[in-house]
C-alpha positions as CSV (number, residue, x, y, z in Angstrom):
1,X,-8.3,-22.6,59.3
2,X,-4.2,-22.4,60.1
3,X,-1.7,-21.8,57.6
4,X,1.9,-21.8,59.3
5,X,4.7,-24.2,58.3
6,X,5.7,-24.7,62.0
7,X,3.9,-28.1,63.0
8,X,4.1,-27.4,67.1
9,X,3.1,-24.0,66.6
10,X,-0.1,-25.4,64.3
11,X,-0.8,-28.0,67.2
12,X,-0.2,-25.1,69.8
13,X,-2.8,-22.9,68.1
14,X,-5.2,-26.0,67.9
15,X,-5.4,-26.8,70.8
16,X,-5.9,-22.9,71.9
17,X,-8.7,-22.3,69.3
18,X,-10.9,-25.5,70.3
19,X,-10.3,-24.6,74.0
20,X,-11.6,-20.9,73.2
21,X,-14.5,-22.9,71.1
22,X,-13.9,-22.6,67.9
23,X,-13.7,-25.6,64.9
24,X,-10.7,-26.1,63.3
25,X,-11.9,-27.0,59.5
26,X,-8.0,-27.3,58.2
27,X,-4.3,-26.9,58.4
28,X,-1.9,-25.4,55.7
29,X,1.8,-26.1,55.9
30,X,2.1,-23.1,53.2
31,X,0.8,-20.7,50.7
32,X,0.0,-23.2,48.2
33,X,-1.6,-25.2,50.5
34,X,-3.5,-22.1,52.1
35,X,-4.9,-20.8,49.0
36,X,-5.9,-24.5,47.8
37,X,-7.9,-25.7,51.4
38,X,-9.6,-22.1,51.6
39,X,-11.0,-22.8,48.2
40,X,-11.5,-26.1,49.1
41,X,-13.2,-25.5,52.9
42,X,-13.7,-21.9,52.8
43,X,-13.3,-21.2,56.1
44,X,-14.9,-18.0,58.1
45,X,-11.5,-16.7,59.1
46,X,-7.8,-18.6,58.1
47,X,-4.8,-17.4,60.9
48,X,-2.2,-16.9,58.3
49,X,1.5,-16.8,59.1
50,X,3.7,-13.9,57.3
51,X,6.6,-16.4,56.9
52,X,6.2,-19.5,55.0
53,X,8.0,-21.5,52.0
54,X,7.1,-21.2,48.4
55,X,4.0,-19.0,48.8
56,X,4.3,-16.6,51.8
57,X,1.5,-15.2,53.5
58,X,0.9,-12.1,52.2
59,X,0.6,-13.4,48.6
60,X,-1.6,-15.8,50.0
61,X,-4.1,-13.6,51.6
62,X,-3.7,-11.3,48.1
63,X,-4.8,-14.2,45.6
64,X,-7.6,-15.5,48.7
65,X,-9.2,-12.7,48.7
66,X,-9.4,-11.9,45.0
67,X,-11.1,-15.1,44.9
68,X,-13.3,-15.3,48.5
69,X,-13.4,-12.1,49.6
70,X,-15.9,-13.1,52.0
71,X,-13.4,-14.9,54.4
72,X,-11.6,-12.7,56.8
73,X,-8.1,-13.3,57.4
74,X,-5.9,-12.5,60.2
75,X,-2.1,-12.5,59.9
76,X,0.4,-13.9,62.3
77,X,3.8,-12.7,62.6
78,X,7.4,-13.0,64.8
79,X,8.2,-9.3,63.8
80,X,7.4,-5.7,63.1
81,X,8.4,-5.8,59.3
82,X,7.1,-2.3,58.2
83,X,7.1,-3.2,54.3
84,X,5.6,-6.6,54.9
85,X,2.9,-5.0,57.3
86,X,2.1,-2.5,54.5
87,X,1.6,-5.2,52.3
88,X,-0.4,-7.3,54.2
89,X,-2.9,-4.3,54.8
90,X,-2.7,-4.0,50.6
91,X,-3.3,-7.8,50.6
92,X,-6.6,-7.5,52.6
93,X,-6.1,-8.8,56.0
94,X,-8.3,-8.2,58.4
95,X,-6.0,-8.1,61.5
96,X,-2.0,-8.4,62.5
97,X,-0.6,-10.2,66.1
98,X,2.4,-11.1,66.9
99,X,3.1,-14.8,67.8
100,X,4.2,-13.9,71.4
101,X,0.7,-12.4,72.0
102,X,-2.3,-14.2,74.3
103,X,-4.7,-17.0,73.8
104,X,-7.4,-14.6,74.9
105,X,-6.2,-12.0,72.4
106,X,-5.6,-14.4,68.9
107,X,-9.5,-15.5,70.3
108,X,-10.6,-11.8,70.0
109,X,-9.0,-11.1,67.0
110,X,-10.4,-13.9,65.7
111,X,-14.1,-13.3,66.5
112,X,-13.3,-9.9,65.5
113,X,-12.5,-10.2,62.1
114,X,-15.6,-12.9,61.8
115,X,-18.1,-9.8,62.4
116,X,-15.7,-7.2,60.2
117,X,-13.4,-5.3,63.0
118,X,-10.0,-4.8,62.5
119,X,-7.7,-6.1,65.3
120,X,-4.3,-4.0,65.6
121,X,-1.7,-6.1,67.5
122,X,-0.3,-2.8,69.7
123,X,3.0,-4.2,69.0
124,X,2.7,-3.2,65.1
125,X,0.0,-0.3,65.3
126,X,3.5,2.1,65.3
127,X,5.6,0.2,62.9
128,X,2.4,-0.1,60.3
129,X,1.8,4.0,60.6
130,X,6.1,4.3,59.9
131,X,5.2,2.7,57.0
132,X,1.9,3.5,55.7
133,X,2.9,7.0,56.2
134,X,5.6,6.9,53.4
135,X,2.6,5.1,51.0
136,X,1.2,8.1,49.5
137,X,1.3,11.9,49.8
138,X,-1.8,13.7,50.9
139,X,-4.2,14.3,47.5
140,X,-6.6,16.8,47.3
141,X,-8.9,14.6,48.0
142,X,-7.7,14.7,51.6
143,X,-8.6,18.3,51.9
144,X,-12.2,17.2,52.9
145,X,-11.9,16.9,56.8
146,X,-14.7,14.3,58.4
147,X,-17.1,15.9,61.1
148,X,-16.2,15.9,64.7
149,X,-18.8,13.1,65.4
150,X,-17.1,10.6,62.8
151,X,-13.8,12.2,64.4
152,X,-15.1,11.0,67.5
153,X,-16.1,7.4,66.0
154,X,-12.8,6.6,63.9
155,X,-11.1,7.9,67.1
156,X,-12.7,5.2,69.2
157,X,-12.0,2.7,66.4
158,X,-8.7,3.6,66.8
159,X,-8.4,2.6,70.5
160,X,-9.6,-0.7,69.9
161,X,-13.0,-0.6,70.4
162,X,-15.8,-2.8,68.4
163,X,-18.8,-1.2,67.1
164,X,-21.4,-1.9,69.9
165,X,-18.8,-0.4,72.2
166,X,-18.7,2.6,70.3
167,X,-22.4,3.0,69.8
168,X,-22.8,2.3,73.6
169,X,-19.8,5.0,74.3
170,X,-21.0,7.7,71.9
171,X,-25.1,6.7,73.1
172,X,-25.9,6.1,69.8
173,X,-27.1,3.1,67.5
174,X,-25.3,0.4,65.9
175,X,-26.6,1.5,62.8
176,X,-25.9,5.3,63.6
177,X,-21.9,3.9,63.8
178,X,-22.2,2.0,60.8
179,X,-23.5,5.4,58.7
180,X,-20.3,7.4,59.9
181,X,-18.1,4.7,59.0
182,X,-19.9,4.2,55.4
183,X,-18.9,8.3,55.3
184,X,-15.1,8.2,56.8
185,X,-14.6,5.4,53.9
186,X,-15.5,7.4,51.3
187,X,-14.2,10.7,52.5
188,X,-11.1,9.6,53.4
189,X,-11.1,7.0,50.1
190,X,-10.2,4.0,52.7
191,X,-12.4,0.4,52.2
192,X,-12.2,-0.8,55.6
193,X,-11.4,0.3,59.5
194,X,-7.7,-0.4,59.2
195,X,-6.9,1.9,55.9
196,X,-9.9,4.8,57.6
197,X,-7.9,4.8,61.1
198,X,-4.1,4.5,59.0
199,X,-5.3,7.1,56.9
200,X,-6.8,9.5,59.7
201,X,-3.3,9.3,61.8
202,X,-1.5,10.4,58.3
203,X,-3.5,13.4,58.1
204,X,-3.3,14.2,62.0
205,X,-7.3,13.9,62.5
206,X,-7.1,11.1,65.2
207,X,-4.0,9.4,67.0
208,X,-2.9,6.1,68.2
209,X,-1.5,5.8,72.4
């Protein structure tokens, strides 16, 4: 599903995502509207744009995912807002572009979110840390340091790389990947790749090129 309130942008991005092969199921013109057609359709994943009237995105994705947590949603946005990035990770979203990125990549992003990655646009990986950074302070809690093997995994995560790709890299399982995730999540009190890889360049473990 799109949700943006430009009308050529939502045709633009139509056209793209049927070329790439996906169904378009609807189209928002706002938050209202995006909240009411993903109860309505409930779509796999909704491209959500940060910027729109009444409701914006981010509060869109917040009360969607309260509701359908199941559909993944990825966020679209003409710039590297720190606070609105922080709160779009708060909200649930599964990934952040920016509109001046490729076809090829919104397609990725897309299918990535569908099996449960996290796509980073490069553009915001730095501005998002900036502000994730200033979140919290470390806890005790962040005294327990993962192993060098989930190091090694989150690292990977970190560079962009999809779970097969980092079972295949490491010469280990899928499932293997999966269990040193499940771990980082809890040790470093994260619930998905985005807040585990935020949280491990806080606290210095891995880092972001």
């Amino acid at each position: 599903m799109l949700a943006d309130d430009h009308r050529m942008l939502r045709e633009g991005l139509r056209r793209s995502m049927t070329d790439q092969g996906f169904d378009i199921v609807g189209e928002a013109r706002d938050g209202d509207e995006a909240i009411r057609l993903a109860e309505e359709l409930e779509p796999d994943v909704i491209l959500m744009d940060v910027t729109m009237p009444e409701v914006d995105g981010v509060e869109a994705t917040r009360q969607i995912k309260i509701d359908l947590p199941q559909i993944k949603i990825v966020m679209l946005t003409m710039h590297a807002d720190q606070e609105v990035l922080a709160a779009a990770i708060r909200a649930g979203a599964s990934g952040y572009l920016v509109k001046d990125c490729s076809t090829d990549e919104i397609a990725n992003a897309v299918r990535m979110a569908f099996s449960g990655e996290t796509a980073l646009s490069p553009q915001l990986a730095a501005s998002m840390l900036d502000e994730v950074r200033k979140l919290d302070q470390p806890s005790a809690e962040e005294d327990r340091i993962i192993t060098k093997r989930e190091e090694e995994v989150l690292q990977l995560i970190a560079d962009g790389l999809s779970t097969p790709e980092v079972a295949e890299q490491l010469f280990i399982s899928q499932k293997t990947v999966k269990n040193h995730l499940a771990s980082i999540y809890q040790k470093l009190d994260a619930r998905d790749r985005t807040q585990a890889v935020l949280q491990a360049v806080r606290m210095g473990i891995v880092h972001l090129d």
